[in-house]
C-alpha positions in Angstrom: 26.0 17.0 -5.4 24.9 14.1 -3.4 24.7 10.5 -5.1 21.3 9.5 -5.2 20.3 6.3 -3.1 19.0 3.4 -4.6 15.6 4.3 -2.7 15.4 7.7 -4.5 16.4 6.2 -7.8 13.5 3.7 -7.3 10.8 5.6 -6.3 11.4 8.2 -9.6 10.7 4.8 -11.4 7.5 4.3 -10.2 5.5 6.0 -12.7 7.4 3.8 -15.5 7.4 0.8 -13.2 3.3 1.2 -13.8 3.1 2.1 -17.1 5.3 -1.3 -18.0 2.7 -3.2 -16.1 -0.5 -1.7 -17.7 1.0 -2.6 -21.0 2.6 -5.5 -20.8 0.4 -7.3 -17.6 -3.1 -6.6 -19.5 -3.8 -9.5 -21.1 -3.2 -11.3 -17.3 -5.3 -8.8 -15.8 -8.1 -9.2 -18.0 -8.0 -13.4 -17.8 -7.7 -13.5 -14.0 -10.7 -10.5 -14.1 -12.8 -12.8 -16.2 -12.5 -15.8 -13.8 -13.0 -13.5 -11.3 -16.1 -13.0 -13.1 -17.0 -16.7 -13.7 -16.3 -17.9 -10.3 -18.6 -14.9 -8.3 -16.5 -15.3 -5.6 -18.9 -14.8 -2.3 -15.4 -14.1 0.0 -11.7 -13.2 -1.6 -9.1 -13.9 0.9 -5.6 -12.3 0.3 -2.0 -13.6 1.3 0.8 -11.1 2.4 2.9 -9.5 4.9 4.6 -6.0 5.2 4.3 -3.6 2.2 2.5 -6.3 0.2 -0.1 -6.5 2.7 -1.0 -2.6 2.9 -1.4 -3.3 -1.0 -4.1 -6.2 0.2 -5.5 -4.3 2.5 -5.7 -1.4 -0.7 -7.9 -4.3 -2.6 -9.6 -5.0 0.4 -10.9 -1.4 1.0 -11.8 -0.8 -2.9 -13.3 -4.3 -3.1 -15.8 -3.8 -0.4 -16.9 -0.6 -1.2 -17.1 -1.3 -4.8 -19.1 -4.6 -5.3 -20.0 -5.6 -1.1 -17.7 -8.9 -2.0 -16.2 -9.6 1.6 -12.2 -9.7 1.5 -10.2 -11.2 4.4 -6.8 -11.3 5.2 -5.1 -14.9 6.1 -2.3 -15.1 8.5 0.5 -16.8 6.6 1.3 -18.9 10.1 -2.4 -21.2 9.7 -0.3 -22.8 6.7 3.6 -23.1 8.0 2.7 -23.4 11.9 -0.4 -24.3 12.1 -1.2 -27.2 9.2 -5.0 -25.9 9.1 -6.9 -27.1 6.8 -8.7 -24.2 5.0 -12.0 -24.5 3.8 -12.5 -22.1 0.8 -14.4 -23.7 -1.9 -16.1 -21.1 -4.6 -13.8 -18.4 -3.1 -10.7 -16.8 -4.7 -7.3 -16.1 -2.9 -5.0 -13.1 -3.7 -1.4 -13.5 -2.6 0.8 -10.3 -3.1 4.8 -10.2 -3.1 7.7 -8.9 -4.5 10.2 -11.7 -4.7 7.4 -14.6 -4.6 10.4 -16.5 -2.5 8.9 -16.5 1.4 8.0 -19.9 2.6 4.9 -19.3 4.9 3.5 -16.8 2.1 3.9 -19.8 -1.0 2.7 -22.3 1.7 -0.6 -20.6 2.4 -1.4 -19.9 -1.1 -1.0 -23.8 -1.8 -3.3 -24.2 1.3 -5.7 -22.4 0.3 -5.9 -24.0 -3.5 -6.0 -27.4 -1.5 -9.0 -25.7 0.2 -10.6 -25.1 -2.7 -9.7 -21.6 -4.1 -8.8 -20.6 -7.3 -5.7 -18.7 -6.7 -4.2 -15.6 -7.9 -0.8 -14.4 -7.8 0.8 -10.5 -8.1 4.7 -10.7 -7.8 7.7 -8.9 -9.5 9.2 -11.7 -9.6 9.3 -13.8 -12.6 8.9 -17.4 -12.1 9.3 -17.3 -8.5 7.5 -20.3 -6.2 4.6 -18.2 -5.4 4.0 -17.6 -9.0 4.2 -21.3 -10.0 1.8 -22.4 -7.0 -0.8 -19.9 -8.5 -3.5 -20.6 -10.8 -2.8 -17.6 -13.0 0.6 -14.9 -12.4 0.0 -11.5 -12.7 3.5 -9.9 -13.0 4.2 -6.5 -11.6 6.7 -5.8 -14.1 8.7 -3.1 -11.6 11.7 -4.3 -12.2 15.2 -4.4 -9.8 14.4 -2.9 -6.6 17.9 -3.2 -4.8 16.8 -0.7 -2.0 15.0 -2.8 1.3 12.2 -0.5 1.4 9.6 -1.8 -0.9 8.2 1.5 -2.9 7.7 1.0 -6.4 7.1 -2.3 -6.1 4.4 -1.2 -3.4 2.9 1.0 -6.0 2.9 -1.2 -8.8 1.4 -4.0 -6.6 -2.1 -1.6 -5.4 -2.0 -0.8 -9.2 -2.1 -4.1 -10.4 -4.8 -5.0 -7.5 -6.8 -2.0 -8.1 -6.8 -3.1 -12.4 -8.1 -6.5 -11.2 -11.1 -5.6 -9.3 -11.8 -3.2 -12.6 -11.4 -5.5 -14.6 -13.4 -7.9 -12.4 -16.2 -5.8 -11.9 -15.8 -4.2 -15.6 -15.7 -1.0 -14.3 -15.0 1.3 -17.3 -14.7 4.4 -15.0 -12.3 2.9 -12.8 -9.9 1.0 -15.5 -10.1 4.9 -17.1 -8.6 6.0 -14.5 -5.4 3.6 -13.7 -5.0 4.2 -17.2 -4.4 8.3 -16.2 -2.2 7.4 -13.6 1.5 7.0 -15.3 1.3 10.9 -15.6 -0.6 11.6 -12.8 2.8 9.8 -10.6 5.3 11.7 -12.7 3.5 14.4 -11.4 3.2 13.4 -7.4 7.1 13.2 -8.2 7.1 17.0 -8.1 5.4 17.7 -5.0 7.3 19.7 -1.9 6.9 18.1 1.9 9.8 20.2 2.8 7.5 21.9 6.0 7.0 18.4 7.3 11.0 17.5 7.5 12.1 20.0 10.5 9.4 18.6 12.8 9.6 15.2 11.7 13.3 15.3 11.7 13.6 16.0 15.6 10.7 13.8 16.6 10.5 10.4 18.9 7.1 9.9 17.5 4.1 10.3 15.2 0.8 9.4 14.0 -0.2 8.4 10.8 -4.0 8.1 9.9 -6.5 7.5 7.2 -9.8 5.4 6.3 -10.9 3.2 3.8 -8.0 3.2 0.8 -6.4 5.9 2.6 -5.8 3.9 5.8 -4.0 1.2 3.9 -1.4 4.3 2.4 -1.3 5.8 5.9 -0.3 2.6 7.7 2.1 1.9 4.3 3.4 5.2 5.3 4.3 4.5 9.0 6.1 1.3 8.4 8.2 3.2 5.6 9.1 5.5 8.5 10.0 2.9 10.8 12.1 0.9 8.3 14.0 3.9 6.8 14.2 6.8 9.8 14.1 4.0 12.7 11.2 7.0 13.7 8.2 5.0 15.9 5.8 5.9 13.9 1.9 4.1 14.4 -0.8 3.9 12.5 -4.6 4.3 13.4 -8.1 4.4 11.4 -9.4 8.2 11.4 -12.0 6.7 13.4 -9.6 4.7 16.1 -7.3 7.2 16.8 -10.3 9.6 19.1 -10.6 6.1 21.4 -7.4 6.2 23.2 -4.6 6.9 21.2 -5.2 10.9 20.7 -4.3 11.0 24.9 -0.6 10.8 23.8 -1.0 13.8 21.8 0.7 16.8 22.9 1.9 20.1 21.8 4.2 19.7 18.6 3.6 16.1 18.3 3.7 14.9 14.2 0.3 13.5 12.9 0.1 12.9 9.0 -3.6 12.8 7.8 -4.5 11.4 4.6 -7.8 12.8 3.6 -9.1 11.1 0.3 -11.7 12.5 -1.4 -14.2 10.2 -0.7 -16.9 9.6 1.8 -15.1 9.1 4.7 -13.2 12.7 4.2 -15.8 14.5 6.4 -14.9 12.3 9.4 -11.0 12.6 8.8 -11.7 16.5 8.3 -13.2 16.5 12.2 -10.1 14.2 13.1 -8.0 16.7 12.4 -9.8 19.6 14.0 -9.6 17.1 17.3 -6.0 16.3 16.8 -5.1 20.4 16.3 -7.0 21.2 19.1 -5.2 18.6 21.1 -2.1 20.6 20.0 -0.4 18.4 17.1 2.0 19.4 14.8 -0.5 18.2 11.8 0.3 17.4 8.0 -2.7 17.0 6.2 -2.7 15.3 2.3 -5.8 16.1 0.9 -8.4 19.4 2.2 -8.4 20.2 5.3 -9.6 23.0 7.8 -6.9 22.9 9.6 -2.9 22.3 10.0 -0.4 22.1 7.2 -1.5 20.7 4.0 0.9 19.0 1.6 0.7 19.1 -1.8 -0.4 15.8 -3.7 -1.0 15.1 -7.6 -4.9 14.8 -8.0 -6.1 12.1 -9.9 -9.8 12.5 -10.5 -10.9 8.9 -9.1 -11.0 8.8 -5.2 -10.0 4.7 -5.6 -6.2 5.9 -7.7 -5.7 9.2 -5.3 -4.3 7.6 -2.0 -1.3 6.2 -4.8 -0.5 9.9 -5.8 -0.6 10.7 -1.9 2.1 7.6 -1.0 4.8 8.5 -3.5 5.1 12.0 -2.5 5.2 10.7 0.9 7.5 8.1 -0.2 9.9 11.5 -1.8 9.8 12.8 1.9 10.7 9.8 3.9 13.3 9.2 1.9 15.0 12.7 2.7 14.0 12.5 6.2 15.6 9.0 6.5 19.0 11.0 5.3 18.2 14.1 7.7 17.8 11.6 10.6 21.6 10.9 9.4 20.4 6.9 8.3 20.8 5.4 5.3 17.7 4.8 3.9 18.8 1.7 1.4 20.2 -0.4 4.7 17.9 -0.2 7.4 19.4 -1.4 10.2 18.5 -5.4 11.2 16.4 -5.6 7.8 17.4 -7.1 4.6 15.0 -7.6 1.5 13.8 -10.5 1.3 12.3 -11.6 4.4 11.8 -15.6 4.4 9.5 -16.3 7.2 7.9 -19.6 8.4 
């Protein structure tokens, strides 16, 4: 029987990795909701790169369609390259990482403080730089993640983001649901992508695609696939991909389609009827007319669903990293902290 890798090890934590940080991050949660609250922030900006920055763009998504509040990403590079001086009085700044320890990530978050925000930090870990340049931590609580590719602490970190707009916006359905979700990972756990491995196995290539939350787990699902299979793998909004990028489509090409249920599921549901028509080798996550739909844990609550779709995907990439003959804990030319300037 083969050892398990570190990655494998670490995504099966994920559902206690979240459970730890409901129980032991509330009181955090509900402080830095309640200046939230106080402050009526007319603009959040949020601080990140890589997987942390899928989870922004996660908060971003649920923000804006939740309570119109505008949130913007800042490229960490105005602070450590740049020296611009931001101008961000009565707004709040969200910086998201896992080891709190890159320089142009801790220097934007002071920037932006100088510029007037109140600042918010989520980071596993504990008394890292970015947590001591914040105005108030909120600790993941995921614990050791040895394996370079970030994927329980990804989980934990659009969990934690997801809690604070709830608790922000004292949304009782929404905090009723992240408190369902624990059991609702174990169960994504159990899901079967096996039909996706052959074809992806083989491949040069693939699209991933999604909108709203979903886009911010689909593009979260082609960097994983990049890191851990070296697989080019892109990213595109469900409504993107028709103006251009479906001419590269051919017969047998991989597309994975995360269709939420949510609004914007009608649209993705036509995307997919263009992309099998164009001959794709599609994996839809979520209903769909058409192609090969993989399994996912439902959640009830279309704002907590796209985190049942990632860690089944998270299950498959890490097989298909091994399939691909990599190893998916040392990704060639990565290591895991990245400390960029």
């Amino acid at each position: 029987m083969q050892t398990p890798t570190l990655m494998q090890r670490e995504i099966e934590e994920t559902p206690q990795a979240v459970a730890r940080l409901l129980d032991q991050s509330g009181d955090q949660l509900r402080e830095a909701g309640r200046r939230l609250r106080e402050l009526d922030p007319r603009v959040v900006a949020t601080i990140a790169r890589g997987s942390s920055d899928h989870a922004a763009t996660y908060f971003k998504y649920a923000t804006e369609i939740t309570s119109g509040v505008p949130v913007a990403s800042l490229g960490p590079s105005l602070a450590s390259v740049y020296g611009t001086a931001l101008r961000l009085a009565g707004s709040a700044a969200v910086a998201i990482s896992q080891s709190g320890r890159s320089p142009d990530i801790v220097a934007l978050l002071q920037a932006a403080a100088t510029g007037g925000a109140q600042t918010i930090a989520l980071v596993n870990a504990p008394e890292s730089p970015l947590a001591q340049a914040a105005d108030i931590e909120i600790p993941l609580r995921a614990g050791p993640e040895l394996s370079v590719a970030a994927t329980k602490s990804f989980v934990a970190s659009a969990v934690a983001a997801l809690a604070l707009l709830a608790q922000w916006r004292e949304d009782r359905g929404l905090l009723s649901a992240i408190a369902l979700l624990p059991d609702q990972l174990a169960a994504a756990l159990e899901t079967d992508w096996s039909p996706a491995l052959e074809p992806c196995r083989t491949a040069t290539s693939l699209y991933t695609s999604g909108r709203g939350p979903g886009f911010a787990v689909a593009s979260e699902a082609a960097l994983k696939l990049k890191e851990t299979s070296i697989l080019h793998a892109e990213c595109f909004s469900g409504a993107e991909i028709v103006h251009g990028p479906v001419s590269l489509v051919e017969a047998g090409f991989p597309a994975f389609a995360f269709l939420v249920d949510d609004a914007a599921r009608p649209g993705m549901q036509e995307l997919c009827r263009r992309l099998d028509g164009a001959g794709a080798r599609l994996f839809a996550i979520g209903e769909s007319p058409v192609g090969t739909v993989l399994p996912h844990a439902a959640t009830g609550h279309p704002l907590t669903e796209p985190l049942s779709m990632i860690l089944s995907f998270y299950r498959f990439a890490e097989a298909l990293s091994r399939a691909r003959g990599h190893d998916p804990d040392n990704p060639r030319g990565l290591k895991k902290v990245t400390e960029t300037v």
